[in-house]
VEXBATOR-372973 format. One record per residue: x, y, z of N, C-alpha, C in turn. Coordinates in steps of 0.02 Angstrom, whole numbers, plus 50000, padded with zeros to 5 digits. Layout:
XYZXYZXYZ...
This chain:
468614942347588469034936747605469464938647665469704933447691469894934047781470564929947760471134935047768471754929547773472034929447813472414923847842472594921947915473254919447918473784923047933474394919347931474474916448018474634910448008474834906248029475584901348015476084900548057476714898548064476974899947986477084905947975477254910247895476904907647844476444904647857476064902947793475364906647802475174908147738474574912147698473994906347709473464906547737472914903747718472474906747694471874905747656471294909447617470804902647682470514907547714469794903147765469094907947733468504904347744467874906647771467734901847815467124903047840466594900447914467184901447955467004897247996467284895648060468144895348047468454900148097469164900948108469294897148181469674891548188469954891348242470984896648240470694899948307471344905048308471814902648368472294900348370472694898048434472864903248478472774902948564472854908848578473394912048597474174906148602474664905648627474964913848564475094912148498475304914548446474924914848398474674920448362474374919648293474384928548270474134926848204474164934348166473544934748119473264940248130472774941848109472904946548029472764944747967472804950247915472214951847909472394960847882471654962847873471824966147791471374965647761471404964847682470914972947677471224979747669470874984947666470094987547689470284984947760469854983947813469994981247872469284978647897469404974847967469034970347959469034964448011468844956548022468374959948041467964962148050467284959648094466774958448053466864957247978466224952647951465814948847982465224950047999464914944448046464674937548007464904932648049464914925148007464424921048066464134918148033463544912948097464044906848109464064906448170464504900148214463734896348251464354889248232463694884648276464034884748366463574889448418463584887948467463634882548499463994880448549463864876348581463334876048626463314880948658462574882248709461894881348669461954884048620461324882748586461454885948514461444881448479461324882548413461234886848363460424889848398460304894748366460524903148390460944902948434461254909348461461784910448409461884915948398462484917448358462904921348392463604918448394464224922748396464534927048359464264934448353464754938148326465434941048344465884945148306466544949148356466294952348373466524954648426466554962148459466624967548411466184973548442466404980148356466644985248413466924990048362466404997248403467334996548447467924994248460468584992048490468675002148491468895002748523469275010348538469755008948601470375015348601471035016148642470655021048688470365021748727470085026048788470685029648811471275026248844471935027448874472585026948859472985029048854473625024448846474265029548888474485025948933475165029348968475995025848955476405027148979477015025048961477125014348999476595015049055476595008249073475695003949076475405008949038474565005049021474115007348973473645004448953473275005348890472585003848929472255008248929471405006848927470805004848869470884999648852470224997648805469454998848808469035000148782468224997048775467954995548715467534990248717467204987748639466544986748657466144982348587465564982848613465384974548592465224970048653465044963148661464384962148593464564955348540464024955048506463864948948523463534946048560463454939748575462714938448623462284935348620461734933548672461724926148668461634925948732461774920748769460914917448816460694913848845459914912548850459934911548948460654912148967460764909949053461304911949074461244914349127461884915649178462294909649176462304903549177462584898449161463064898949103462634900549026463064899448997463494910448976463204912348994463664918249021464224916649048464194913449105465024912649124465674908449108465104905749021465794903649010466044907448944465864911548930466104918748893466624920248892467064921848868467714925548863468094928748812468144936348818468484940748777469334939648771469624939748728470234939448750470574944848712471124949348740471304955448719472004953948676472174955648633472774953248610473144962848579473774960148561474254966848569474764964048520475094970948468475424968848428475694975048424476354974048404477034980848418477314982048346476984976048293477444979448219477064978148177476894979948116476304980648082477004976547992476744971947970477124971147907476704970547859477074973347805476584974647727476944970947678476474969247628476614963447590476204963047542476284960347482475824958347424475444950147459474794949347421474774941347434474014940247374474274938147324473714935947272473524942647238474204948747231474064954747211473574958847226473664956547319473234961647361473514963947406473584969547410474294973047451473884972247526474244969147577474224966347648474454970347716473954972247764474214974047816474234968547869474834965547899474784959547948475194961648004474714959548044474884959748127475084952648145475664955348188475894945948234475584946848313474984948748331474724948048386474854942048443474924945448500475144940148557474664941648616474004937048637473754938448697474194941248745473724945448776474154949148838473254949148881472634948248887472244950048954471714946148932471444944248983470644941148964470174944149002469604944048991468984945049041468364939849026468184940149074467474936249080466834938949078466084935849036465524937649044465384943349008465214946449014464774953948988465534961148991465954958249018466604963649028466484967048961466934976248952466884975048893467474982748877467664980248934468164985848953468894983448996469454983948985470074982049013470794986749014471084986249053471684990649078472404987749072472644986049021473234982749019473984984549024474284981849089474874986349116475504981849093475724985649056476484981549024476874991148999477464988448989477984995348959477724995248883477645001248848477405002648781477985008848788478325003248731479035011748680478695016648642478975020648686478395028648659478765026848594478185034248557478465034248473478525027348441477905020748444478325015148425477505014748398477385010048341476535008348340476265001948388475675003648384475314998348443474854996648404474824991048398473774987948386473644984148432472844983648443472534981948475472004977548447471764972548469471214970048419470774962448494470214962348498469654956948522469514951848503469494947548530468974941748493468464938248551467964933948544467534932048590467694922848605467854921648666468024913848672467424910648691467044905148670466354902448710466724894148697466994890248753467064884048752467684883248711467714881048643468234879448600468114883648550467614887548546467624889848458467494897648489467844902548441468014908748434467394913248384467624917148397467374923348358467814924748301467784927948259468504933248217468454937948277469114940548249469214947748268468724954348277468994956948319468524962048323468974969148262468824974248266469214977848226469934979348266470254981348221471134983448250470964990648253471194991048328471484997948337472125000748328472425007348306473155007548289473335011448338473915014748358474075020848378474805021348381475125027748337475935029348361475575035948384475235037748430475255046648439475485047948501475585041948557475925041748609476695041448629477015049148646477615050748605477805052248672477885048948737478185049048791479025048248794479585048348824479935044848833480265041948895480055034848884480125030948935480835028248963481335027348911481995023348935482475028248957482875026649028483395032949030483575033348983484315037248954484425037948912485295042448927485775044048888486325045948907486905042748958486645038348948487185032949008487535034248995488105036649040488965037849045489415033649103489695029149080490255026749133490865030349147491185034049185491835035049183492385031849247493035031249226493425025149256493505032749338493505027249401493905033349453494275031049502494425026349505495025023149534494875014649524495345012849560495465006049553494675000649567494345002949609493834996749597493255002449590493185006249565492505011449569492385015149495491975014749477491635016849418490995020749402490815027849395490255031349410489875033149364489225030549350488695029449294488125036749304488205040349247487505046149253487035042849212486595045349204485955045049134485345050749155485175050749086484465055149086483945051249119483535054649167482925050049171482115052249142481915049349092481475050549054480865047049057480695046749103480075041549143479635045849201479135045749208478735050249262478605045549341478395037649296478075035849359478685027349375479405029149360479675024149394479555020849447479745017749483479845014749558480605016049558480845012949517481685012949526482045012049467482815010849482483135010449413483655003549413483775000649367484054993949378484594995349338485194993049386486104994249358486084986349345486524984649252486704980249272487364978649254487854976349258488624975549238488754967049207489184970249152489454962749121490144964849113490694961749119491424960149093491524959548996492184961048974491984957248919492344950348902491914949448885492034940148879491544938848917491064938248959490454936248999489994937448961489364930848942488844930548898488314934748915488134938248978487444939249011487804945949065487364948949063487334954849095487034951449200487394954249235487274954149287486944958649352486454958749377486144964549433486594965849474486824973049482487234973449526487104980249583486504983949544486044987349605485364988349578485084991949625484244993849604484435001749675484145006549626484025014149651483505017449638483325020649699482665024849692482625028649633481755029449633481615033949576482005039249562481985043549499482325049849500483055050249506483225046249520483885044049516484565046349468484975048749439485505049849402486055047649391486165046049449487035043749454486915038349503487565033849474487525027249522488405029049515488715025049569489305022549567489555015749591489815012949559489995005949563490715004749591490645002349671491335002049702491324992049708491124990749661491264981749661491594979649603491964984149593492194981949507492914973849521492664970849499493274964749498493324962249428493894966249410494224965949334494734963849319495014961349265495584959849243495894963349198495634970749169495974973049137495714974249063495054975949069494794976148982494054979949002493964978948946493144986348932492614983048996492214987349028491654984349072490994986249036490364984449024489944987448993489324986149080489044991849058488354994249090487654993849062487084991849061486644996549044486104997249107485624999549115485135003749143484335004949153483985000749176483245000349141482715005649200482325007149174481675011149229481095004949239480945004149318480864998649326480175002349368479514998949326478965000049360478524996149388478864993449422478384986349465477994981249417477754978649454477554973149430477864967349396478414967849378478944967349319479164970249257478754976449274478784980049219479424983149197479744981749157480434985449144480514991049087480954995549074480744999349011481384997848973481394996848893482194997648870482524999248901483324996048869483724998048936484265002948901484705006748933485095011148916486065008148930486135008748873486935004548879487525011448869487895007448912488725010248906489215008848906489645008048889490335004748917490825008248946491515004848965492035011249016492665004348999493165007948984493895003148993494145004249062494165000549089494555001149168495214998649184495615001549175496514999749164496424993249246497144991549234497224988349293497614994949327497714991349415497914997649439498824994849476499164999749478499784999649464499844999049527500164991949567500484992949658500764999049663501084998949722501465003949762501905001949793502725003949762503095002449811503295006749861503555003349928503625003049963504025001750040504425004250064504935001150133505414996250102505854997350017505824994349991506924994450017507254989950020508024991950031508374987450016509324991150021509714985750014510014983550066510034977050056510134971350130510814972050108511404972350163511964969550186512494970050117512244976350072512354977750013512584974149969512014968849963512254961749941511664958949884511134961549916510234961949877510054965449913509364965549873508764971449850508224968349872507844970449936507304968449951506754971749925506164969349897505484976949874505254973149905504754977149923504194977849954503814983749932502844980049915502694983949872501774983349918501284986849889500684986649891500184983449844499844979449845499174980149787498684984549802498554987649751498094992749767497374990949750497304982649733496534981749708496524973649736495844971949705495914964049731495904960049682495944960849634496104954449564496674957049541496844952349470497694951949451497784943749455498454942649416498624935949398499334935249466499844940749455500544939949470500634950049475501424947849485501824954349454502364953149410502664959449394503244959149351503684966549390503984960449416504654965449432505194967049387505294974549379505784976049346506434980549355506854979949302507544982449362507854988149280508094991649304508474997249261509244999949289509705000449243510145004649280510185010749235510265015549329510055021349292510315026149240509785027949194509665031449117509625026249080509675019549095509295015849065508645012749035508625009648985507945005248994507804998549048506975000049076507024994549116506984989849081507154982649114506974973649090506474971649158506254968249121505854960849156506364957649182506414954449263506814951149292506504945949323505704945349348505504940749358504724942249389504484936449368503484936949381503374931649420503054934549470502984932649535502294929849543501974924249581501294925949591500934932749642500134933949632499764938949649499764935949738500114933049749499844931249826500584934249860500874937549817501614937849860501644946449846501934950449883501904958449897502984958849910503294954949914503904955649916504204951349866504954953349849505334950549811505964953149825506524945549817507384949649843507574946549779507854952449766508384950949693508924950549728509254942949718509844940449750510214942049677510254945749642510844944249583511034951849576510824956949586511194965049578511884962949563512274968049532513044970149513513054974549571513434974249643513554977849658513694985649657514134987549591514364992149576514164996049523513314993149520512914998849481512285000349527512175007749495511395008149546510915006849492510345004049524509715001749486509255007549518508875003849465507945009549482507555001649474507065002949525506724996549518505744998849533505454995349477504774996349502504464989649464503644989749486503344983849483502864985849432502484981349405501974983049378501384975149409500934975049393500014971349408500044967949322500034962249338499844959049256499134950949267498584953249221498034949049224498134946149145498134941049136498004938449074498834940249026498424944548975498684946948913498854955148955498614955948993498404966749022499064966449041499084971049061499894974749116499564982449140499614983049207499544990049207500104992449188500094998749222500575004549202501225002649265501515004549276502085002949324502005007949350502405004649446502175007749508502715013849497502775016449550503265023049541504015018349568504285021749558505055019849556505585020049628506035017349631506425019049694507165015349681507235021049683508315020349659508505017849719508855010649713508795008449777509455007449754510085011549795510805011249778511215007949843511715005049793512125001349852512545006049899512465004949936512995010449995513825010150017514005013550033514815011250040514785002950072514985001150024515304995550056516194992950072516214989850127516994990350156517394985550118518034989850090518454980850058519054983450100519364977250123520064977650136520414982850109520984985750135521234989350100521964986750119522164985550185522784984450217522814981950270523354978850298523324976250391523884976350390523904979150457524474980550519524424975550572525184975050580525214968950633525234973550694525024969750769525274972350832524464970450865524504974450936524004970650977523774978151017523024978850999522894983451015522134984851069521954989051102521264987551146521014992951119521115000151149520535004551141520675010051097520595014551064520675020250997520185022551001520555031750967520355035650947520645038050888520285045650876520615047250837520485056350848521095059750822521075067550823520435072450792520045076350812519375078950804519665079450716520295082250671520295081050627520355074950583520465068350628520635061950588521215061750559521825066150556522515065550540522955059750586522665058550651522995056950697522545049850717522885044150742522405038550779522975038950831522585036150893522955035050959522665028550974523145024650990522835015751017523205015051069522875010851127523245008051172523295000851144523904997751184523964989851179523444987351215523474980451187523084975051219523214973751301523014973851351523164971551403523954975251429524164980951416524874981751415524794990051413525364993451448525195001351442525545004351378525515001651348525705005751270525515009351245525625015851233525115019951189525625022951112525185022851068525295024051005525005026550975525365032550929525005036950890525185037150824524865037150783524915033850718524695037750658525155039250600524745044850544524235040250507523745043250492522925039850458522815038550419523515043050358523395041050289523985037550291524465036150320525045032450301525195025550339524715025350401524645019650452525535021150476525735024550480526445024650507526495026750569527115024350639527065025050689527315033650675526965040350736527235044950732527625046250794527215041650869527565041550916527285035750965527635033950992527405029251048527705030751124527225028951176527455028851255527325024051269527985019151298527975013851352527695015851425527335010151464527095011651534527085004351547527745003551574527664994551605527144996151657527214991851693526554988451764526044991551762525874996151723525024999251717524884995651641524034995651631523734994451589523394999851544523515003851505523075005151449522265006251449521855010351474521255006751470520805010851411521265019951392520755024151350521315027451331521055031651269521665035751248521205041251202521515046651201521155053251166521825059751148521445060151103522005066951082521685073351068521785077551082521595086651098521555088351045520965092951020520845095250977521045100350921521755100650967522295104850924522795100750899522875094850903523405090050919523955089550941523925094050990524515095951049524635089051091524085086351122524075082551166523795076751165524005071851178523825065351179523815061551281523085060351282522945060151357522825050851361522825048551404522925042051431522365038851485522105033651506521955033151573522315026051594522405023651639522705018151657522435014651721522755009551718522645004851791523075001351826523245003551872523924996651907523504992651951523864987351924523574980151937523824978452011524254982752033524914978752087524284983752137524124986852113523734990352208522814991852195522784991552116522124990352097521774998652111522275003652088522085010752060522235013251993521965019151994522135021951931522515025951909522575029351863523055037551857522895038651770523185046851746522855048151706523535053451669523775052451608524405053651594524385057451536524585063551530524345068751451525225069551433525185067951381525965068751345525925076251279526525078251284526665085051223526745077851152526275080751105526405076751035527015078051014527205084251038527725090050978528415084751005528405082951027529195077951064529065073351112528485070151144528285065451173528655066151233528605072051273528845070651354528045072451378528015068951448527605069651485527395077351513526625078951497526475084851529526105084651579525725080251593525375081051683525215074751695524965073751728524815066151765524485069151811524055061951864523565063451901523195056251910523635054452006523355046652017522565048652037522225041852028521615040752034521405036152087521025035052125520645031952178520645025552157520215023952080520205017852052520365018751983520485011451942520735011051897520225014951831520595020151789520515025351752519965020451694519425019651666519495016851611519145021351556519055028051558518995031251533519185038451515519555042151469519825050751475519505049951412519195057751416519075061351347519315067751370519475070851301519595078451308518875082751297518965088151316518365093751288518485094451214517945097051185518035100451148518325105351115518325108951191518865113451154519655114751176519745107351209520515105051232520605110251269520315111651339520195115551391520375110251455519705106251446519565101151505519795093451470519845089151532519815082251537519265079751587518955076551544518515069651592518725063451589518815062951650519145056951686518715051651723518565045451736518395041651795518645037851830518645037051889519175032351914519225037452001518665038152012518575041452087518185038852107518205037752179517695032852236517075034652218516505030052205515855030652201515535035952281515075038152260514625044752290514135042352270513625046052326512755046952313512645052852291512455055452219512175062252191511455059952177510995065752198510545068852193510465068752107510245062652075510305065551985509395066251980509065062552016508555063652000508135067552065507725072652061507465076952101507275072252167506695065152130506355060452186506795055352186507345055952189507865048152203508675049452203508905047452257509465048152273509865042152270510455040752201510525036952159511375032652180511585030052208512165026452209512435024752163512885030152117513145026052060513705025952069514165019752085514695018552082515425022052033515915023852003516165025551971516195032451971516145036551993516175043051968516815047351925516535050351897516945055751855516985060851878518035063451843517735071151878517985075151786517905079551799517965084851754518465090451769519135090451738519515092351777519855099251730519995105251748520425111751705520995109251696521215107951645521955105751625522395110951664522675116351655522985124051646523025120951725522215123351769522445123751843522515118251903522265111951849522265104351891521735105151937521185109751918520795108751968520145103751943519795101551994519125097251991518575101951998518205104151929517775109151922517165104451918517095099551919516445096251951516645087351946516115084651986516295079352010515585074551988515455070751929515075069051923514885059851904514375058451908514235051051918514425045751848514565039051846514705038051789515425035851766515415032151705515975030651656515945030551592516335029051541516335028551460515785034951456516635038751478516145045451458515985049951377515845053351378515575058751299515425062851297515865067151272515685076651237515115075051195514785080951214514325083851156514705087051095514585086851054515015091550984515065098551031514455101851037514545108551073514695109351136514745104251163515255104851233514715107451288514055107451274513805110251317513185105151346513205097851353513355091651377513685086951380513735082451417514185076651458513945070151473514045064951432513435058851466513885053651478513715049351526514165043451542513655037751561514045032551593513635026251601513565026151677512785024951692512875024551763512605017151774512205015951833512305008351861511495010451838511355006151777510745004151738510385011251713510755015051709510735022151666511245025351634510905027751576511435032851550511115039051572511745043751585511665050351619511855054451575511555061251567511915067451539511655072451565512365077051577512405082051630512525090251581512365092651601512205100351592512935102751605513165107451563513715110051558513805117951534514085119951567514745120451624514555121051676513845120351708513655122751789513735113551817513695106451776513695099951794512835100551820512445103251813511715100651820511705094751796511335089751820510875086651792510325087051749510555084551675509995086551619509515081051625509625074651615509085067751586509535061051591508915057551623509335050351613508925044551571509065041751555508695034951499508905029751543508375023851542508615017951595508635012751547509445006951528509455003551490509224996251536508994996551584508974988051603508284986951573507804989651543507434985051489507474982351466508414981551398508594979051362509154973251388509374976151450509884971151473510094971351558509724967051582509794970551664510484966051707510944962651644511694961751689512114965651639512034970351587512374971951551512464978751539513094981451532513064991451517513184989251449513064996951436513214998151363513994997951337514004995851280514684992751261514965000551249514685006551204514905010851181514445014951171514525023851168513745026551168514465032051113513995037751068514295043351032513645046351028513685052051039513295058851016513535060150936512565061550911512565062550849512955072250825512915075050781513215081250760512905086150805512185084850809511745088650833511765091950911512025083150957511915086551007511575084251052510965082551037510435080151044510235073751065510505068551010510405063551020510975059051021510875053151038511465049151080511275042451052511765038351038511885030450976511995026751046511865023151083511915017551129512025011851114512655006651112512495000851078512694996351155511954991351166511904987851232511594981951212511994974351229511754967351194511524967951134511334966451088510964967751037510654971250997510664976151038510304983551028510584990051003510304993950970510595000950940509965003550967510265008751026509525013051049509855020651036509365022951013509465030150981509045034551036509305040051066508945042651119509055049651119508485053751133508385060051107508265063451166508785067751196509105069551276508525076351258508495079951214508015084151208507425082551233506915077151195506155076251193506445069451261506895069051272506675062751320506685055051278506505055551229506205049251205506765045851156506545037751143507185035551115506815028351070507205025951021507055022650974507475015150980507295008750985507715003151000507734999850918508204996950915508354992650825508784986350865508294982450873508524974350894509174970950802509674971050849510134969150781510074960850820509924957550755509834950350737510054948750692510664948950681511304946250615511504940550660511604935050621511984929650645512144926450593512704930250545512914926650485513284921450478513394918550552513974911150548513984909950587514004903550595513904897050642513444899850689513774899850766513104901850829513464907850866513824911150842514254917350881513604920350882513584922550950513174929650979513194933350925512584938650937512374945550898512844950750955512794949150998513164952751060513594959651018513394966651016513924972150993514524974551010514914973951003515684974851032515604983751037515724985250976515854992250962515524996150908515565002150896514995005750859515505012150846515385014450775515355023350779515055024950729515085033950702514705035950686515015039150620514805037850543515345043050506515125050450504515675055150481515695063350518514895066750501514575064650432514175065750411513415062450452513515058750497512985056350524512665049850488512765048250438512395044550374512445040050401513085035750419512995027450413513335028450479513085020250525513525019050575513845012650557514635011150580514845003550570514955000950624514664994250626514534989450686514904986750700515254981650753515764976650754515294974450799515004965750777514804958550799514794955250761514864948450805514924941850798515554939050726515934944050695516684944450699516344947850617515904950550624515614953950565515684963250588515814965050514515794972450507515254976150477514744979850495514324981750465514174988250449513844988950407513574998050371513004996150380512715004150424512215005150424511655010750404511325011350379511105015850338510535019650380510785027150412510565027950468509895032350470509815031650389509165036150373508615030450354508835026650338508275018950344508305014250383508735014550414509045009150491509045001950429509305003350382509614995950375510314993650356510184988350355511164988250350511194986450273511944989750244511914989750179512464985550189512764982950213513584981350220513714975450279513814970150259514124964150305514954959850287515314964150324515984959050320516264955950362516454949650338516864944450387517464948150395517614949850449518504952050473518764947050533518294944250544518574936750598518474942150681518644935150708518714938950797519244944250827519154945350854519924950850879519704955950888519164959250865519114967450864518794970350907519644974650922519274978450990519084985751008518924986750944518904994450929518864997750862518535001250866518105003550780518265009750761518605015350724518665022550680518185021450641517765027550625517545027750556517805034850548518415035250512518605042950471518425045850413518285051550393518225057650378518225056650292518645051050292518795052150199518735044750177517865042550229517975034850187518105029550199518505028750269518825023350291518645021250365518715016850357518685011650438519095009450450519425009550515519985006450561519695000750595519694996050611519544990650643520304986050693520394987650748521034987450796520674981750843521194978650849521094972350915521744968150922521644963350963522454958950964522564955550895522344955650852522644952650792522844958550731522934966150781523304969350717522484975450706522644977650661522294982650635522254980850556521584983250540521194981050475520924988450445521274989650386520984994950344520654996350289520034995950296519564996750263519365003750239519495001950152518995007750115518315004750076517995013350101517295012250076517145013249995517355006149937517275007349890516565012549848516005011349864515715017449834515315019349883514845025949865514315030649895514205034449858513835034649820513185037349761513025045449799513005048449754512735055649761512305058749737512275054249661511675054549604510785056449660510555059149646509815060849678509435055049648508845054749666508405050249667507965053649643507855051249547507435055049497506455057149540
């Protein structure tokens, strides 16, 4: 008996089997089909169709199987020969079963090759899982009606292994992910990567690599923050694919970078940060004060890389960093940056009176001011704002004032208006009588002392042609001379005004006609000149100071803070563009430097500013109104701010010392 399952049902047949060729299953009942049964031919009648016998595995490799059997069929014409047909069928799982208490071997066979005529031999190329069972089994097609089966062939002895195998993903930065595996295949072509997300139904192609192959790496990763899975197939043409080899990998999100991040006008907190990948929802900025825990302060969208926290407490320092958030994910947070408020200026006191130009004593015990428009000079204690001495000078004007580095002496320059010259007036501190004087050609508007309260530089002598540059012989109006206190002599005679000691005394720079100059000292060489009419070609510089060093020189000209490095030659411009009210000019009045070098404070457009001279930004903006005609920054903290409406004293409520974890 011949049983034939068909769509899970058991049939009991004799004679004639029609077998469908799409799907069907052949049982063989402790044996094989090839009972030979007489079929009525169509060609002729009396021909009989038997199965095929005699089925054997000739071959079998990891991507083909070689068959031969032996044709039972005669046929009476080449005619009806060619309409003959074997058809090869293939089955991968063998199931056992009782059926009418006859224990059952059943195959679910699926055509896979045909041949035509007298064939009786075939080569069938598909992937076969080593170590897996195979059958094989024939039948003969003539028109509509079949043969049975020919016998089943079995085989598990083909113990190749075909599928890579060992797939490893590991995470290596933000969009890159690097896949190994075993390769356990001889005659690949190539290897097929494919990637899915999770939450995505279907696996996606995302390369193909030569044979032999091991490692792939995947620099296309676009994630949101959860497991990625892989797997891997050996791909032998035709479409031949082999099992595939799976892996998975968690790929964090990746944490920005902050960045050029500061405090504005010590008022807010600008960040500025990086993304370091190309997906993400937003950020989450967060703020801590420090030894604190951080908070969430606000989530931004992914299209924005800055954020100003307009709400800080002034008078705490924060730590601020960002973190990357997709969905439900968060990375890890960026690295941190203690972004602390800087001295900022509060009122402290005001003095009435009317004042133009100031200094102050190399120790800051002492300020010296001239009047407004008027030859007054006044010297004043620093911590007490109290007068210590004053000199009247009717019909001259006031134009500079300096005091000696011992505080012996307090020096003057002036201008009379009635003949339109100058003169230059050094008084004893110790009792305020006059110690030398010395008229000038033209009106004085500049004295400094040396350093080491030796010399005076003075200007206010008839312009000369010096030789400052080797190829150009330079007309600068104004000249300075440099004069020995002790012997009143003129130990050099050099070009220039709003002049400046070096700390070490061993340069001299002043303003010339669309240059600043600095001269070599004590021989008066010519060291280097910088040319400001780039920045302003009807305008000098309002005020210049040499940094501690020596070296470099603070220029403040229209708008500009140019930092210039008399050493290397070279110099740095910071376009100041504050215009915190109404339409007053940015225009810089005045500038200095505190002792430490750190911050400079500005006076424009009737604003006072801190500047933070290791990030060039300003931490500090105060309204002190118009009037100011002259700027201190002293020694312990404080700013003087002097003009015709009096003098303004400002302390620098804080400056952080704490390091930056």
């Amino acid at each position: 008996m011949i049983a034939l399952r068909k769509k899970n049902v058991l049939i009991k047949t004799s004679g004639k089997l029609f077998i469908p060729v799409v799907f069907l299953c052949c049982c063989v009942v402790f044996g094989s089909c090839n009972t030979p049964v007489e079929y009525k031919n169509p060609f002729d009648p009396s021909i009989q169709i038997d199965p095929p016998s005699d089925l054997v595995i000739d071959s079998m490799s990891e991507t083909s199987v070689t068959l031969s059997w032996k044709n039972n069929f005669n046929v009476s014409s080449q005619e009806q020969l060619s309409k003959i047909r074997t058809v090869i069928f293939y089955a991968y799982q063998p199931f056992y079963g009782y059926n009418n208490n006859i224990y059952n071997i059943e195959y679910i066979f699926i055509p896979v090759d045909t041949v035509s005529g007298s064939i009786h031999t075939a080569t069938i190329n598909r992937v076969f899982e080593p170590s897996t069972f195979h059958a094989f089994a024939v039948y003969t097609l003539a028109g509509k009606d079949t043969s049975l089966y020919s016998n089943v062939v079995t085989t598990t002895n083909y113990t190749g292994s075909l599928s890579p195998s060992s797939l490893n993903a590991t995470y290596v930065n933000a969009a890159s992910c690097k896949l190994q595996w075993q390769d356990n295949s001889t005659s690949e072509r190539s290897f097929v990567i494919e990637r899915k997300n999770s939450g995505d139904t279907s696996f996606t192609r995302i390369a193909q690599v030569p044979a032999n192959t091991t490692t792939f790496v995947d620099t296309t990763i676009r994630y949101h923050g959860d497991t990625v899975y892989y797997r891997v197939y050996a791909d032998f043409g035709n479409g031949l694919l082999s099992p595939s080899c799976n892996a998975y990998e968690y790929v964090p999100l990746v944490a920005p970078t902050l960045s050029n991040s500061l405090v504005s006008k010590n008022l807010y907190v600008s960040l500025f940060w990086k993304n370091n990948v190309t997906y993400g929802d937003g950020f989450i900025i967060e703020r801590a004060q420090k030894g604190s825990n951080f908070n969430e302060i606000q989530r931004i969208s992914i299209s924005d890389t800055a954020y100003i926290d307009q709400s800080p407490d002034t008078t705490i320092e924060y730590i601020y960093r960002v973190k990357l958030f997709a969905g439900t994910h968060v990375s890890d947070p960026s690295n941190s940056i203690d972004l602390v408020f800087g001295p900022k200026a509060t009122l402290n006191n005001t003095y009435s009176g009317d004042y133009g130009t100031m200094s102050a004593s190399p120790d800051h015990s002492l300020i010296a001011l001239t009047g407004d428009m008027n030859g007054t000079i006044t010297i004043m204690n620093s911590s007490t704002m109290q007068t210590v001495k004053q000199f009247q000078n009717s019909d001259i004007v006031a134009s500079s004032v300096d005091i000696s580095s011992d505080n012996q002496f307090v020096a003057a320059g002036f201008t009379d208006n009635t003949n339109n010259t100058g003169m230059i007036k050094i008084w004893r501190l110790s009792d305020g009588s006059l110690y030398k004087g010395w008229n000038r050609p033209n009106p004085v508007s500049s004295v400094r002392f040396s350093p080491d309260g030796l010399f005076i530089a003075a200007d206010g002598d008839t312009g000369k042609t010096i030789n400052f540059d080797v190829n150009d012989g330079l007309y600068l109006p104004g000249s300075m001379s440099i004069i020995d206190i002790k012997t009143d002599t003129v130990v050099h005679t050099l070009s220039g005004n709003k002049i400046v000691f070096a700390p070490n005394q061993l340069k001299v720079a002043s303003i010339g006609s669309g240059q600043v100059l600095v001269w070599s000292l004590p021989d008066g060489s010519p060291w280097s000149t910088f040319s400001y009419t780039f920045f302003s070609q009807t305008s000098s510089p309002t005020q210049m100071k040499f940094f501690n060093s020596g070296i470099q020189v603070a220029i403040a000209i229209q708008n500009f803070i140019l930092l210039w490095n008399i050493q290397q030659n070279s110099s740095t411009s910071i376009q100041f563009t504050e215009h915190p009210v109404d339409n007053f000019s940015s225009i810089i009045q005045d500038i200095d430097l505190s002792s430490d070098n750190n911050y400079m404070c500005i006076y424009s457009a009737r604003f006072l500013y801190i500047k933070n001279m290791v990030s060039w930004t300003n931490i500090s903006a105060l309204n002190i109104g118009s009037g100011i005609n002259a700027l201190l920054y002293l020694s312990n903290n404080r700013i003087i701010a002097a003009g015709y409406r009096g003098i303004n004293d400002f302390y620098l409520t804080k400056q952080w010392t704490t390091p930056v974890p």
